[in-house]
ZADO-1210 file (C-alpha; in nm, 4 decimals, padded with zeros to 6 digits):
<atoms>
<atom x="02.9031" y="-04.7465" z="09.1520" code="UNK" pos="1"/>
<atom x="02.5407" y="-04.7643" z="09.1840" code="UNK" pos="2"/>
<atom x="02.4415" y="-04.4791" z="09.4418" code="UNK" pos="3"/>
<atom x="02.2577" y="-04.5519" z="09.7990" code="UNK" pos="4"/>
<atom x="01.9557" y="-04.3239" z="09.9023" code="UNK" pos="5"/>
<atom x="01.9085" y="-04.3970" z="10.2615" code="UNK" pos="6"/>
<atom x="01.5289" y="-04.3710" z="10.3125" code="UNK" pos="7"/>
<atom x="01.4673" y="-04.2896" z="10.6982" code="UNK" pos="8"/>
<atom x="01.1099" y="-04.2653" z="10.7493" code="UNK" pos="9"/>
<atom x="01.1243" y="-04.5097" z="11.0093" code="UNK" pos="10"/>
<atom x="01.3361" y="-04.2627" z="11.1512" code="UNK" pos="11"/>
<atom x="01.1171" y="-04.0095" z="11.1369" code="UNK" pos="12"/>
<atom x="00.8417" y="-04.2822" z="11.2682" code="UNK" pos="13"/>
<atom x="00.9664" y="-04.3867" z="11.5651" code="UNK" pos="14"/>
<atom x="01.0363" y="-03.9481" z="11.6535" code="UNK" pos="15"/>
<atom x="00.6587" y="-03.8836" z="11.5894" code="UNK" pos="16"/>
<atom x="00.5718" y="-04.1669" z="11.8189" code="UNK" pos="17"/>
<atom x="00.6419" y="-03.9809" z="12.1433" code="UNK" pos="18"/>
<atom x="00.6078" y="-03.6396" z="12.0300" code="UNK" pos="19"/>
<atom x="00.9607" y="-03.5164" z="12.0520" code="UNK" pos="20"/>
<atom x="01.2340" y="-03.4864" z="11.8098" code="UNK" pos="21"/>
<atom x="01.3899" y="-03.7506" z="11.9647" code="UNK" pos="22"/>
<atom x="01.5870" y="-03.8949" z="11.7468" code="UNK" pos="23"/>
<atom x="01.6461" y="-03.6027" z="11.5690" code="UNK" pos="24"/>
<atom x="01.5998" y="-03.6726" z="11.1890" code="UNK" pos="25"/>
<atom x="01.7776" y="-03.4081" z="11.0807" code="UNK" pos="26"/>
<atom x="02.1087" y="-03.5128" z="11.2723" code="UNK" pos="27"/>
<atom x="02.0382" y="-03.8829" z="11.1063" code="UNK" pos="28"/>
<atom x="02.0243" y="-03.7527" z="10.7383" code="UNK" pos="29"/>
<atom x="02.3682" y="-03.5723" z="10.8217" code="UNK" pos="30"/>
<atom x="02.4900" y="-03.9229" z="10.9900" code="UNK" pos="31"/>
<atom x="02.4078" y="-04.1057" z="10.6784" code="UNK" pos="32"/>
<atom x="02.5677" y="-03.8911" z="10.4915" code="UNK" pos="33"/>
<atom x="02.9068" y="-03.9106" z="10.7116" code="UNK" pos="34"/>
<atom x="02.8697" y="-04.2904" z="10.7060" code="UNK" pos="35"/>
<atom x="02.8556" y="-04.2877" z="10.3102" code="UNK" pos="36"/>
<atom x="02.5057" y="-04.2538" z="10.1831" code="UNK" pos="37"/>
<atom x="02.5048" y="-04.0548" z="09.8433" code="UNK" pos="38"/>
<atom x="02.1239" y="-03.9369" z="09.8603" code="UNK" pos="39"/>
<atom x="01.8641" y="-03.9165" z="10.1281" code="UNK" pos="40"/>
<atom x="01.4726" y="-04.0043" z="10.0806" code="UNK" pos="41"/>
<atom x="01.1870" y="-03.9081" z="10.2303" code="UNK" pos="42"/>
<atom x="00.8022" y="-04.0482" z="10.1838" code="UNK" pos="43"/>
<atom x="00.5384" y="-03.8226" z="10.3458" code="UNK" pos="44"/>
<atom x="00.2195" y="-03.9310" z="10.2956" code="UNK" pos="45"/>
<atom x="-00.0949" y="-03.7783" z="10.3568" code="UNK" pos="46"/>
<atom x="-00.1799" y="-03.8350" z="10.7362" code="UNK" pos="47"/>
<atom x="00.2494" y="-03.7628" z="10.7954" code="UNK" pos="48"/>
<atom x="00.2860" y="-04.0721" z="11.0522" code="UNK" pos="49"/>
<atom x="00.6288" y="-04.0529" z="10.9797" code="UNK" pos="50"/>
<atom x="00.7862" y="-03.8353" z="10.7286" code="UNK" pos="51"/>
<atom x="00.6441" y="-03.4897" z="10.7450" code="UNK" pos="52"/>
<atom x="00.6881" y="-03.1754" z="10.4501" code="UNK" pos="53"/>
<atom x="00.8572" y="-02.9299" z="10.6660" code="UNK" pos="54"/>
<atom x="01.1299" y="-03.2411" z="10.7353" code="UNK" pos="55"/>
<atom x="01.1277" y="-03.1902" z="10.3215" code="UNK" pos="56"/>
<atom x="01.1787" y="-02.8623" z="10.3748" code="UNK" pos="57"/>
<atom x="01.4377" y="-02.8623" z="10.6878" code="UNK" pos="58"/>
<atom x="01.6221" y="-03.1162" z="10.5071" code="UNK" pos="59"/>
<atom x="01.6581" y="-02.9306" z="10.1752" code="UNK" pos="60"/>
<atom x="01.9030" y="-02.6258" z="10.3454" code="UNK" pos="61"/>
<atom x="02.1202" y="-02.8916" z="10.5108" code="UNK" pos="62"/>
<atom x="02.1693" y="-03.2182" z="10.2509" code="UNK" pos="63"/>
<atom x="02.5214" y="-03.1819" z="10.0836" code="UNK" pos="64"/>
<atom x="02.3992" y="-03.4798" z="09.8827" code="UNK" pos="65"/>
<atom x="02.0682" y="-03.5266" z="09.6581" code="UNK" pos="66"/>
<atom x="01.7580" y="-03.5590" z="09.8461" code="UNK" pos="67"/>
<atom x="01.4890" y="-03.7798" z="09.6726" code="UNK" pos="68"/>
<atom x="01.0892" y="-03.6881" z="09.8070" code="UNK" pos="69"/>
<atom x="00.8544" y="-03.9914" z="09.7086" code="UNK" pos="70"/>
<atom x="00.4527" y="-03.9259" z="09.6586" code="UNK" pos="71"/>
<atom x="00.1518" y="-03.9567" z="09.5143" code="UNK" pos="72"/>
<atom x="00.0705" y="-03.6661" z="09.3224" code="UNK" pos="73"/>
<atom x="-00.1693" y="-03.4727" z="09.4995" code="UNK" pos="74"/>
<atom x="-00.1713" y="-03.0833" z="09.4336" code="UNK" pos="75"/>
<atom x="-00.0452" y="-03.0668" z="09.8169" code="UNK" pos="76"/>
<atom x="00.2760" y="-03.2375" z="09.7174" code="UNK" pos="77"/>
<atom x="00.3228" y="-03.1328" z="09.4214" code="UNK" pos="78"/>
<atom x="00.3348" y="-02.7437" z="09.5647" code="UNK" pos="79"/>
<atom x="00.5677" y="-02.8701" z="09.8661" code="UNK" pos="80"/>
<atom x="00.8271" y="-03.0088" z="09.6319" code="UNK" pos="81"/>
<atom x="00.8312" y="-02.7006" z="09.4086" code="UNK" pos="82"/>
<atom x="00.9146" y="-02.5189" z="09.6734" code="UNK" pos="83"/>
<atom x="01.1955" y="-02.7400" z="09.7886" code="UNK" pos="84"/>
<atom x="01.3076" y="-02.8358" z="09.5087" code="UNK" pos="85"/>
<atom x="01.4696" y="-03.1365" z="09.5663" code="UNK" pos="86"/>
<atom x="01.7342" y="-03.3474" z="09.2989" code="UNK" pos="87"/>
<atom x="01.4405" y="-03.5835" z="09.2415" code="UNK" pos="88"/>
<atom x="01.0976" y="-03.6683" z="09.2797" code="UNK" pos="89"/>
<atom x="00.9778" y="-04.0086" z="09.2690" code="UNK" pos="90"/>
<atom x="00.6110" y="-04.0628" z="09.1647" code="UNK" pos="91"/>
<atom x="00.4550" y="-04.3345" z="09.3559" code="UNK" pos="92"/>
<atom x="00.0566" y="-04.4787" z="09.2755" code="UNK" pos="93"/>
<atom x="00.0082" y="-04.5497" z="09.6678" code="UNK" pos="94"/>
<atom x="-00.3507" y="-04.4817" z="09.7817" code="UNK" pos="95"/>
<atom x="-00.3750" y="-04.2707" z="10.0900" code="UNK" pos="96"/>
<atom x="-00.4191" y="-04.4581" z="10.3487" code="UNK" pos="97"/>
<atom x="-00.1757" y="-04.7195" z="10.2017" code="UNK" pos="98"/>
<atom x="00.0623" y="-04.8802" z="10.4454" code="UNK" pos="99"/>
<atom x="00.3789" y="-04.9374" z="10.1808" code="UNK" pos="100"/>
<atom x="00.4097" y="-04.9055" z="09.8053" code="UNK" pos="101"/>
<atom x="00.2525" y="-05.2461" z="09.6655" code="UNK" pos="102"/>
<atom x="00.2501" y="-05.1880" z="09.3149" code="UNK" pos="103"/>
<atom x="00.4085" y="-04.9714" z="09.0118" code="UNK" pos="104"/>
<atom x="00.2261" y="-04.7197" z="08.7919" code="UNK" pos="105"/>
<atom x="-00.0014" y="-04.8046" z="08.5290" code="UNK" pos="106"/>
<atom x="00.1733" y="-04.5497" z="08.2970" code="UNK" pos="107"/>
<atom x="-00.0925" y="-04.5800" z="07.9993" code="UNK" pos="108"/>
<atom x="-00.3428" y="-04.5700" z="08.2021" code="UNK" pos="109"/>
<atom x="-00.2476" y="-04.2722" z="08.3904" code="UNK" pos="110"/>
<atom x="-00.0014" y="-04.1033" z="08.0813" code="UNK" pos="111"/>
<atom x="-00.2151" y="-03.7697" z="08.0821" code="UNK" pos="112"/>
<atom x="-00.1924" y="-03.7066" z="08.4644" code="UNK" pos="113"/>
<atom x="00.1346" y="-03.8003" z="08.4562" code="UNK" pos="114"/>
<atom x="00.2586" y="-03.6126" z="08.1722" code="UNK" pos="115"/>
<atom x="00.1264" y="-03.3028" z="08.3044" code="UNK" pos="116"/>
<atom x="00.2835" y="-03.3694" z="08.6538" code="UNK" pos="117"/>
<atom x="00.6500" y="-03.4348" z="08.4984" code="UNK" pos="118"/>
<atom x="00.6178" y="-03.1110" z="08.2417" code="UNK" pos="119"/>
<atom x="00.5341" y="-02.9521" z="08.5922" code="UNK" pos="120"/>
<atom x="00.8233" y="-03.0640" z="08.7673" code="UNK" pos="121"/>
<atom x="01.0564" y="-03.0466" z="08.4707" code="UNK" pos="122"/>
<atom x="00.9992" y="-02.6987" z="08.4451" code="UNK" pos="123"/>
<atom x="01.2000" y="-02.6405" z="08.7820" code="UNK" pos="124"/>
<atom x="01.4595" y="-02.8794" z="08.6249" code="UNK" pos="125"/>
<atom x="01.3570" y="-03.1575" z="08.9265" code="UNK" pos="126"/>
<atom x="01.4226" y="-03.4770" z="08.7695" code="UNK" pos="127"/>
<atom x="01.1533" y="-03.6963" z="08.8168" code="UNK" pos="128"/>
<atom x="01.1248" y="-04.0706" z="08.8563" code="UNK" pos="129"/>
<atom x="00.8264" y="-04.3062" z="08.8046" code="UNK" pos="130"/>
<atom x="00.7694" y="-04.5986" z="09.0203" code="UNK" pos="131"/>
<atom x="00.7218" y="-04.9250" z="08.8083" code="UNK" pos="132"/>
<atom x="00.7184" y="-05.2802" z="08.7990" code="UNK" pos="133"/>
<atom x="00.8794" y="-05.4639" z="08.5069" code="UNK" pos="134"/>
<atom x="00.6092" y="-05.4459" z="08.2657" code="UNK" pos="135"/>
<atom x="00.7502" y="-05.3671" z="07.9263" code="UNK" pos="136"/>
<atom x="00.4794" y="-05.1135" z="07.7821" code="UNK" pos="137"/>
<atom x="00.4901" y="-04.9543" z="08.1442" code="UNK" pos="138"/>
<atom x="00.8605" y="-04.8609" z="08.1178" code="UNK" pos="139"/>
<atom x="00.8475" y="-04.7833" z="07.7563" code="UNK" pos="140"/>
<atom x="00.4771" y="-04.5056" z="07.8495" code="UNK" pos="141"/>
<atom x="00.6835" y="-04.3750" z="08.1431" code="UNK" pos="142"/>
<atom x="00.9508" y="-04.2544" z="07.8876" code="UNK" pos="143"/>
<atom x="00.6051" y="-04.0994" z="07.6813" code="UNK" pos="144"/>
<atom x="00.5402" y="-03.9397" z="07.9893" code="UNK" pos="145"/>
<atom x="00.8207" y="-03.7713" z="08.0122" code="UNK" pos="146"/>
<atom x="01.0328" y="-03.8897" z="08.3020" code="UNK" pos="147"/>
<atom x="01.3959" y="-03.9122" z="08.3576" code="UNK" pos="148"/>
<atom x="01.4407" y="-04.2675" z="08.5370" code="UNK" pos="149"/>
<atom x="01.1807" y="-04.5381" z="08.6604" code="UNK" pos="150"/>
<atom x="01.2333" y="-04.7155" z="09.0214" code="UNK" pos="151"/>
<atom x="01.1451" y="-05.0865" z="08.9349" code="UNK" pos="152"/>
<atom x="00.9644" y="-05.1830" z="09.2120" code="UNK" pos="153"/>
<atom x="01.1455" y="-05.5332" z="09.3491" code="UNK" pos="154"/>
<atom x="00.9225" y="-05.6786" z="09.6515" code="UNK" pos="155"/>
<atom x="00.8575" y="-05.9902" z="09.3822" code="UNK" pos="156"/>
<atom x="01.2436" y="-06.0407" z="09.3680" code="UNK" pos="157"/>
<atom x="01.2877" y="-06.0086" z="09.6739" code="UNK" pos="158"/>
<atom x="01.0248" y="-06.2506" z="09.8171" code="UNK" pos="159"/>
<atom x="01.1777" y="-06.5113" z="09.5449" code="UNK" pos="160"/>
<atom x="01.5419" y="-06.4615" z="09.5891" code="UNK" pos="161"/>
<atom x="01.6196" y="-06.7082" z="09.8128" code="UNK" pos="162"/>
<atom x="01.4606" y="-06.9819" z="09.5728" code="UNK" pos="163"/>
<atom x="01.4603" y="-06.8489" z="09.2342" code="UNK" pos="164"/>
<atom x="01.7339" y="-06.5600" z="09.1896" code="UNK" pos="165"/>
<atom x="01.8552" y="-06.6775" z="08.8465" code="UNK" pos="166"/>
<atom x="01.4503" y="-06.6753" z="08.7493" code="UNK" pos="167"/>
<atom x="01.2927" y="-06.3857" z="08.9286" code="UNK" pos="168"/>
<atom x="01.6002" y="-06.1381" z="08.7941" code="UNK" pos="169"/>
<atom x="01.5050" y="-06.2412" z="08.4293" code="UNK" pos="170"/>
<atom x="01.2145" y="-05.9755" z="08.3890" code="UNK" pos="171"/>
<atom x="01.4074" y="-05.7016" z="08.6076" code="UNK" pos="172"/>
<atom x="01.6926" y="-05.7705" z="08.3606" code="UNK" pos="173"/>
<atom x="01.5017" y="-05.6824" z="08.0463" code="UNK" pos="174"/>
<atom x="01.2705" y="-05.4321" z="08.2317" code="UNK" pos="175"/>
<atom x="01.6080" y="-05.2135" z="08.2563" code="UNK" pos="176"/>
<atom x="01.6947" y="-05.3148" z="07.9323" code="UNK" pos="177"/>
<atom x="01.3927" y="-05.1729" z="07.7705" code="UNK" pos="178"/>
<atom x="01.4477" y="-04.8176" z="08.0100" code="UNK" pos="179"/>
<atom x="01.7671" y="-04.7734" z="07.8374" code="UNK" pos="180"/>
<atom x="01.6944" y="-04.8566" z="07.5098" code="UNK" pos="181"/>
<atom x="01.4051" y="-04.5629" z="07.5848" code="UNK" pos="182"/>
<atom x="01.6790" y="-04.3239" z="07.7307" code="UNK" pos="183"/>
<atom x="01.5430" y="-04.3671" z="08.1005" code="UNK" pos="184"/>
<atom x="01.7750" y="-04.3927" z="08.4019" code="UNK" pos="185"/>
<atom x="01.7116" y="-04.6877" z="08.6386" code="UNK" pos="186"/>
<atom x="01.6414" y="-04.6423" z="09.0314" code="UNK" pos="187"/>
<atom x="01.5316" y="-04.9415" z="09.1883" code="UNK" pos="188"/>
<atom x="01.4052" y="-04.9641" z="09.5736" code="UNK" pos="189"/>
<atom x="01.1090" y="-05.2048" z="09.8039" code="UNK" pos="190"/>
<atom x="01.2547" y="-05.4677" z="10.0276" code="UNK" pos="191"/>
<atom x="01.5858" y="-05.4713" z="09.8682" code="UNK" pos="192"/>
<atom x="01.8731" y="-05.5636" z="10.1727" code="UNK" pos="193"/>
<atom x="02.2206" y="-05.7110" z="10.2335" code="UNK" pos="194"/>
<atom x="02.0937" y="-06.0830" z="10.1380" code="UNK" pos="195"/>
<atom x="01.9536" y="-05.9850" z="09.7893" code="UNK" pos="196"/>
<atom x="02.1397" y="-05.6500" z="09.6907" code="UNK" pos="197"/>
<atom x="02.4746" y="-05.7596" z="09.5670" code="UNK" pos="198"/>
<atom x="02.3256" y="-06.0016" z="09.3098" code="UNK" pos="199"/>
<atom x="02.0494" y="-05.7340" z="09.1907" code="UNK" pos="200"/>
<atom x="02.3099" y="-05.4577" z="09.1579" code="UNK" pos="201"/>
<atom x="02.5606" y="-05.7006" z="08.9792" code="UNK" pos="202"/>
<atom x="02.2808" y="-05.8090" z="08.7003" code="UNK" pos="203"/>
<atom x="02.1693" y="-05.4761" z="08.6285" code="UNK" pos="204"/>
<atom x="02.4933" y="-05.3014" z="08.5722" code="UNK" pos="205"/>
<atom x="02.3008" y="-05.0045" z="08.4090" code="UNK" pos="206"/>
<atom x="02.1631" y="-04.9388" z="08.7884" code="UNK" pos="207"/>
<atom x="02.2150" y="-04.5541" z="08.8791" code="UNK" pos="208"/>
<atom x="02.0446" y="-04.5476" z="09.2756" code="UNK" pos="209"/>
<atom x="01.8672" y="-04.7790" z="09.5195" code="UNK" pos="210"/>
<atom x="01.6227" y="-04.6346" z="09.7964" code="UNK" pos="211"/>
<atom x="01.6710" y="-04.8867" z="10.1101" code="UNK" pos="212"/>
<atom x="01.4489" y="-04.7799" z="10.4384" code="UNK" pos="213"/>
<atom x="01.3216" y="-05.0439" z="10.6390" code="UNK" pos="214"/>
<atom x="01.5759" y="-05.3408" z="10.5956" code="UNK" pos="215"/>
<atom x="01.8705" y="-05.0417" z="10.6750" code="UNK" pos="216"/>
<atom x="01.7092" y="-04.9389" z="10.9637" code="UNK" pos="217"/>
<atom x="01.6332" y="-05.2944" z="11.0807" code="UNK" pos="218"/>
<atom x="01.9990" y="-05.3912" z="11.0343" code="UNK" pos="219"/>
<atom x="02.1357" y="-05.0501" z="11.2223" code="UNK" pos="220"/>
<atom x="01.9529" y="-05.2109" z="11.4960" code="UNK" pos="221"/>
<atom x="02.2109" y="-05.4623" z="11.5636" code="UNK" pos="222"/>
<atom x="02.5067" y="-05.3633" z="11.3483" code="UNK" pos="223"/>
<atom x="02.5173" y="-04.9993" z="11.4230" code="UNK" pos="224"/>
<atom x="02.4004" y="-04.7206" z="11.1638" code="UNK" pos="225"/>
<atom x="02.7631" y="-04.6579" z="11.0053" code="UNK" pos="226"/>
<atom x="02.8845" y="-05.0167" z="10.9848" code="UNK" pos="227"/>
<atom x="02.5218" y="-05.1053" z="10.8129" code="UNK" pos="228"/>
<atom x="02.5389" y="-04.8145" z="10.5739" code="UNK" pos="229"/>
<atom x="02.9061" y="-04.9615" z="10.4501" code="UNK" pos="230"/>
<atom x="02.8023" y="-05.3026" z="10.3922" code="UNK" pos="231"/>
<atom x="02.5198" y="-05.1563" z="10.2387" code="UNK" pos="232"/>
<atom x="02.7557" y="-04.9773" z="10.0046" code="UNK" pos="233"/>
<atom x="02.9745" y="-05.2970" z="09.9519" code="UNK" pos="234"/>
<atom x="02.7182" y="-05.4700" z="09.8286" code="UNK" pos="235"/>
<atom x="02.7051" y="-05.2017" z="09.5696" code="UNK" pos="236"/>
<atom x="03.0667" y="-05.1951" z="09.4601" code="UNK" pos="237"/>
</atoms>
């Protein structure tokens, strides 16, 4: 069964937004993990509106499943995940004042930069994850570079799903093709939810993990955290 990474920086959002630790984001990561999640992800970014590195860091002692830490590569991150070592790293190309991810690495491009970041990290045996679209040279440079997995970045499916499924999948499809054929894992994660999941999962039957934030989170709103984290995990089956 592909594996379900519960991303809860809007958790972690809507705690910074009064200055408490209310909710309590550490007491969510161990819910999720109750209710079925088999990984836990975290995105701090620069100005830490919601995700922050000591949650990375408070998070590492407690997680009895893998936690995943998303980034751009700045030395700052890099030095916070060495020392928490997580299961994986995702590399992301967000800008630093971006609001969301919006686009995947340009892995020829940036191959040098990268290369050296992965060697980094796969010195401390972290395995490391780019974040890609479906770009065939892209997947096949982010093997070059020396990753373990991509996450295929699927806001385009998702925006087309309900019109185009059987079209939009087509590149995704050969995207994780290509990955495997290049002994990458896949990962796959942006705007992914209980509409379009089953289908995406079902194509790509080489998928290892998704990383679902915001459409969980919107959906715990009104279907409570653990029933939304096991249709979440149907979908998967």
């Amino acid at each position: 069964m592909t594996l379900l990474s519960v991303n809860i920086n809007k958790i972690a959002l809507i705690r910074n937004s009064r200055g408490t630790n209310n909710p309590d984001l550490i007491k969510v990561a161990l819910d999720c993990e109750r209710f079925g999640a088999q990984g836990i992800t975290l995105h701090p970014r620069p100005d830490q509106r919601h995700a922050r590195y000591d949650d990375c860091v408070e998070l590492k002692k407690i997680l009895t499943t893998e936690l995943n830490i998303e980034g751009y590569p700045t030395q700052n991150f890099i030095d916070v995940v060495l020392a928490v070592q997580p299961a994986q790293v995702t590399l992301v190309p967000d800008a630093p004042n971006a609001l969301t991810s919006d686009a995947g690495w340009d892995t020829v491009t940036h191959q040098t930069m990268l290369t050296d970041v992965i060697k980094t990290l796969n010195a401390r045996n972290i395995r490391t994850s780019l974040f890609v679209g479906t770009d065939a040279t892209h997947v096949e440079y982010a093997a070059k570079c020396g990753a373990q997995r991509i996450e295929l970045y699927t806001e385009h499916y998702a925006k087309n799903f309900i019109t185009h499924k059987h079209e939009v999948i087509l590149p995704y499809i050969n995207a994780a093709n290509i990955a495997t054929a290049n002994g990458l894992g896949i990962n796959a994660g942006h705007d992914l939810n209980l509409d379009n999941l089953a289908f995406f999962a079902q194509q790509l039957p080489n998928l290892l993990e998704v990383s679902i934030g915001h459409a969980l989170v919107c959906d715990a709103l009104y279907l409570g955290l653990e029933n939304t984290i096991q249709l979440y995990n149907r979908c998967l089956r």
